[in-house]
C-alpha positions in Angstrom: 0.0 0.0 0.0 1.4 3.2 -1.3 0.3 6.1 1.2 -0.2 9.6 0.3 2.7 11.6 0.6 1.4 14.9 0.5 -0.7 14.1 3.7 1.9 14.9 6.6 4.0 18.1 5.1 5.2 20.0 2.1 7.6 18.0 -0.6 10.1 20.2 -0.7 10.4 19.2 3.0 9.9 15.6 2.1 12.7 15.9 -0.4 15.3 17.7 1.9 15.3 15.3 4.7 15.2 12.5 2.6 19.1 14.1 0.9 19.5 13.9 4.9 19.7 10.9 4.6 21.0 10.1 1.8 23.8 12.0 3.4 24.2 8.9 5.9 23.5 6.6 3.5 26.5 8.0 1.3 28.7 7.5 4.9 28.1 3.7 4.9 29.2 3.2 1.1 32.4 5.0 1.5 33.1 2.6 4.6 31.8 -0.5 1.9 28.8 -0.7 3.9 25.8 -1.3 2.2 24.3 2.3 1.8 21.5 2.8 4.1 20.9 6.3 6.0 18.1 7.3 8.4 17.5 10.7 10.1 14.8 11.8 12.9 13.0 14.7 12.8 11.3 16.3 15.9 9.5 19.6 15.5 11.1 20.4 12.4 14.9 19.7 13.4 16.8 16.7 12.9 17.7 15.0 16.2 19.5 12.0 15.7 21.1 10.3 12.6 22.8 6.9 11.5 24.4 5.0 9.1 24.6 0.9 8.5 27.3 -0.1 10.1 26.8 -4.0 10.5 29.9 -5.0 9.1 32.4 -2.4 10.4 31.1 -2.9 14.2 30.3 -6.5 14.0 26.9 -5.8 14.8 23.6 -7.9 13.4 21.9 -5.0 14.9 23.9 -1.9 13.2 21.4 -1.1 10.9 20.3 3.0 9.6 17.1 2.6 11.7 18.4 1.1 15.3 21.0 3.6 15.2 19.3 6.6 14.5 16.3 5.3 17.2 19.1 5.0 19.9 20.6 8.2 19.3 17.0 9.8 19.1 15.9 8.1 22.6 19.3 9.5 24.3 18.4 12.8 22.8 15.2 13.0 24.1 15.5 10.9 28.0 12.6 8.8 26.7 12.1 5.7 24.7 8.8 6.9 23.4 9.4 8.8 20.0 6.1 9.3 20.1 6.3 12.8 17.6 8.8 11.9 15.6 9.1 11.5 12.1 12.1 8.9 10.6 13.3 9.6 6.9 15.4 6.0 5.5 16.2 5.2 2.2 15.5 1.8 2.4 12.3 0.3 3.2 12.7 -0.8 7.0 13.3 -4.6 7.4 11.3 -6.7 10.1 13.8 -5.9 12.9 13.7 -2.1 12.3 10.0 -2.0 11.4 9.7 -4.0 15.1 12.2 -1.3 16.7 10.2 1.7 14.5 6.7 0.3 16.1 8.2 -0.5 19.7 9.6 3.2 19.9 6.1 4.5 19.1 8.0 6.8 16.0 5.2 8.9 14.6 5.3 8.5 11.3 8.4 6.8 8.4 9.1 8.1 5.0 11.2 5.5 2.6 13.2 6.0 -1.0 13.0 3.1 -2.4 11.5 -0.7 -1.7 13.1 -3.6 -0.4 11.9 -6.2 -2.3 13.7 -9.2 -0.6 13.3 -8.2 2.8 10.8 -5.0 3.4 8.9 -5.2 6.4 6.4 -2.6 5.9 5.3 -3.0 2.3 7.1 -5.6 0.2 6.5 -8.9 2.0 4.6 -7.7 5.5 2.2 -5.2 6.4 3.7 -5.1 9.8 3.3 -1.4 10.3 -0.6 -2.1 10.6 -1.0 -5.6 12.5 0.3 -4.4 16.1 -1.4 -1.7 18.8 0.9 1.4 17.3 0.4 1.8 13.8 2.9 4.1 12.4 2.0 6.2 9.2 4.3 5.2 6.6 5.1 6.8 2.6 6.8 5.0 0.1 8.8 7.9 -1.8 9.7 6.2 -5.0 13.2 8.0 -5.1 15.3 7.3 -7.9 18.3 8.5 -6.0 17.6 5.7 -3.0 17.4 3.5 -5.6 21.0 3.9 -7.4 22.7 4.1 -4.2 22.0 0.3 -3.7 22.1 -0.6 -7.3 25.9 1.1 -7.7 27.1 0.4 -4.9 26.7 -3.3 -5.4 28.1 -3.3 -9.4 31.3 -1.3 -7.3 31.2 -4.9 -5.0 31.4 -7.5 -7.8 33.8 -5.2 -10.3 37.2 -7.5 -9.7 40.8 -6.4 -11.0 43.0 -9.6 -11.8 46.6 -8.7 -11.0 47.5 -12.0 -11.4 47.8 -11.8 -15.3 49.5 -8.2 -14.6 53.0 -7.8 -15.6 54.3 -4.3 -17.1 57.5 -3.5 -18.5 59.0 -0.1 -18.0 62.8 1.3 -18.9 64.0 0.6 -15.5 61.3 -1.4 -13.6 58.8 -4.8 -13.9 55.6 -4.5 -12.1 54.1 -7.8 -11.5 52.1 -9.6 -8.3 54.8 -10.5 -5.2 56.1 -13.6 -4.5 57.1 -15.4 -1.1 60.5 -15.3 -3.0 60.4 -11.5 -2.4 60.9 -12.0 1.4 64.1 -10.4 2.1 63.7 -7.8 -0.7 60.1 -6.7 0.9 61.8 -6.7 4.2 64.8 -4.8 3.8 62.9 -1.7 2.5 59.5 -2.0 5.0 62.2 -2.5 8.2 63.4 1.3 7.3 62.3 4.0 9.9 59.8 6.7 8.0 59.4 4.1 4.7 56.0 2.6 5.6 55.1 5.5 8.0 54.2 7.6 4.2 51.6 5.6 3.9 50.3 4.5 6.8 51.9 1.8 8.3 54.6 0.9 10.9 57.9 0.2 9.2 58.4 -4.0 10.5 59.9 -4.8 13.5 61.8 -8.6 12.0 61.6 -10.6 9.4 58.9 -12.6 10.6 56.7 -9.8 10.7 57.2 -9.1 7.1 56.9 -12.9 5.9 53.0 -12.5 7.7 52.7 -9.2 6.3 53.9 -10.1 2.8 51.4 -13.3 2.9 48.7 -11.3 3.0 49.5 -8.8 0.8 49.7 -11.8 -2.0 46.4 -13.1 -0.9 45.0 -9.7 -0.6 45.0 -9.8 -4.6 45.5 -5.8 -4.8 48.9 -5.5 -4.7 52.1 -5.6 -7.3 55.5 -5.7 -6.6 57.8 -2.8 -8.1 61.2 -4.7 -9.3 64.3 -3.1 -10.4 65.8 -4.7 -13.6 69.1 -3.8 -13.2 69.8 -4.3 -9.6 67.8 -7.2 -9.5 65.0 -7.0 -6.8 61.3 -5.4 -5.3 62.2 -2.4 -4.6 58.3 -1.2 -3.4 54.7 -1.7 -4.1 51.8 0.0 -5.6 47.9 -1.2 -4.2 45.5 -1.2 -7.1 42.7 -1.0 -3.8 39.3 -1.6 -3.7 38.0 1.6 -1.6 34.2 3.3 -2.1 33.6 6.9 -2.8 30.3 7.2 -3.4 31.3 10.4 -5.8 31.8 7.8 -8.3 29.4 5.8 -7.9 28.2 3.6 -11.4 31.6 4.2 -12.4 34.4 1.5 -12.4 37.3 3.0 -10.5 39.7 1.7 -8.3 42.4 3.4 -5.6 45.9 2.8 -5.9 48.3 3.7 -2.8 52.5 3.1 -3.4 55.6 2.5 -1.9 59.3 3.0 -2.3 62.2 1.9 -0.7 64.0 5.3 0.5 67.6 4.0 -1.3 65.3 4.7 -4.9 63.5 8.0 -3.2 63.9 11.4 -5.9 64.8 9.3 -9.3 61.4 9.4 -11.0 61.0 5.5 -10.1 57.3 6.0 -8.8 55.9 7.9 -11.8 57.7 6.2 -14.1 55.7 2.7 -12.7 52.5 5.2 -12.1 52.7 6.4 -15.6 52.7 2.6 -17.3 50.3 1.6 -14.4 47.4 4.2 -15.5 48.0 3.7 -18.8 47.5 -0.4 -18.3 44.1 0.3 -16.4 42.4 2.7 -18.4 43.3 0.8 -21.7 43.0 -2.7 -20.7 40.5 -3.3 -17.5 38.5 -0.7 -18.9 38.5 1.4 -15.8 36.8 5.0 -15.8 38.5 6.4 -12.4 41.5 6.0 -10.6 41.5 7.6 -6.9 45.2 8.5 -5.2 45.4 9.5 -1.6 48.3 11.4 0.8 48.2 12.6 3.9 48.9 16.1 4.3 52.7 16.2 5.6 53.9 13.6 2.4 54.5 16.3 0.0 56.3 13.9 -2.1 53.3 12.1 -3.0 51.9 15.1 -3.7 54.0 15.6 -6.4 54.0 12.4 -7.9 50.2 12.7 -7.3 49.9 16.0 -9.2 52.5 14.6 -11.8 50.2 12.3 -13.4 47.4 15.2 -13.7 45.3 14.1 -11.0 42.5 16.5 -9.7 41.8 17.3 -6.1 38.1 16.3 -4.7 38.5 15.6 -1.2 39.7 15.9 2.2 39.6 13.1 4.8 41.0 12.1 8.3 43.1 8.6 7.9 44.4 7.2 11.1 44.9 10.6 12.8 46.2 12.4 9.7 44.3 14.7 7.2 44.9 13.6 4.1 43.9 14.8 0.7 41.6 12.6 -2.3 42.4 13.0 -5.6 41.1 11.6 -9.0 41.9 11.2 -12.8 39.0 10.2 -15.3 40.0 8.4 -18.2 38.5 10.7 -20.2 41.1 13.3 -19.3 44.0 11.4 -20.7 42.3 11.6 -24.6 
């Protein structure tokens, strides 16, 4: 049953909460959550907000809805909602639609229908089989929709590095090998090598053989070798990350590493130059994403080098750090 919309307020009041929560559903894809957002609105102000976040806390209860109700009810000192108004983008499933009726919440607004496992429309009518019966309108947003829809065609798009192997003057990118051990090592042990990008340079060997395992099995990372000197001399992570600015585009973000001994000699955009060119002509990708924090102004550089564009900022691990992207397109 499709309710009237126009019976509880004005749609241009409709439409901006629901971009409210759009807002929080746009917060769960960027964390590969799937993208879900809910606000609550009491007396025309948003009071309480939330994001899926099943799979990042560990949480069968982290969804949009529970969330938002839990911040709402700390709000307020109450566990009666009893005024409020929720705006999802989903509609609810049977636990939220129970949590939704339970918290006496006024009245729900949703963008789009969930088939599969809607509680209030789609399979069940639970919003009117219990003693509160909470208004409900199904928005038909297309918007709600194409969240879900990109963000799972982001999910199943796969790189294969395996069959990756480019040839530059001076260098061979191609997937790592155990047999890297002691090269890998020797440059990740160095003081201010892995703390560029993130990490903490390794401790021993054995550290770097568990470290190095996963990176093979990770699938997203290639090995920089140097041809004449004859070893790995750092790493470049072809990742898959979610920005929901690209959304229903194939795009992938790459993050890199050099051993300090091969620092200033144009190693890195030599490999970045023959590494873009290799995605955009033969994966077909649309967008590659590159990331630094703020204090690395030599990935800046390289960054900027390879005519990347700024569209971000972001706080990674403590550090601001600063998004950058380069369309396909740009390099016709």
């Amino acid at each position: 049953m499709k309710q009237d919309v126009g019976s509880a307020m004005k749609l241009d009041i409709i439409n901006k909460y629901l971009k409210e929560a759009l807002k929080e559903a746009y917060k769960a894809y960027d964390l590969a959550e799937c993208p879900i957002g809910a606000i609550i609105v009491k007396d025309n102000k948003i009071i309480a907000r939330g994001y899926n976040k099943r799979e990042l806390a560990e949480d069968p209860l982290g969804h949009a809805e529970i969330i938002a109700i839990k911040k709402a009810s700390k709000k307020l000192n109450t566990w009666r909602l009893d005024d409020c108004i929720m705006f999802v983008t989903l509609e609810p499933c049977i636990m939220c639609a129970g949590a939704i009726i339970n918290s006496r919440i006024k009245e729900v607004y949703f963008g789009a229908l969930d088939k599969r496992n809607g509680a209030v429309c789609s399979n069940l009518d639970s919003f009117n089989k219990f003693t509160h019966k909470p208004i409900y309108h199904y928005l038909e947003n297309e918007d709600c929709s194409k969240i879900l829809t990109n963000f799972f065609t982001d999910l199943r798009y796969n790189i294969d590095i395996t069959k990756i192997k480019i040839e530059t003057k001076r260098l061979i990118l191609r997937p790592f090998s155990i047999l890297d051990l002691d090269d890998f090592y020797e440059y990740a042990k160095v003081d201010g090598v892995g703390e560029m990008a993130g990490w903490q340079h390794h401790k021993n060997i054995d550290e770097s053989r568990i470290i190095l395992n996963d990176l093979i099995s990770s699938g997203e990372i290639l090995a920089i070798y140097h041809k004449e000197d004859k070893k790995v001399i750092g790493s470049i992570g072809i990742h898959k990350r979610f920005h929901h600015e690209f959304k229903g585009l194939k795009y992938r973000e790459i993050g890199y590493v050099l051993s300090k001994d091969y620092w200033h000699n144009g190693y890195m955009k030599e490999a970045l130059n023959s590494l873009i060119s290799y995605l955009f002509n033969e994966t077909n990708l649309d967008v590659l994403v590159a990331c630094h924090f703020n204090f690395n102004e030599a990935s800046k550089k390289v960054i900027l080098s390879q005519k990347f564009k700024y569209f971000k900022s972001s706080i990674i691990k403590g550090n601001k750090s600063s998004y950058y992207y380069l369309m396909k397109e740009d390099l016709k």
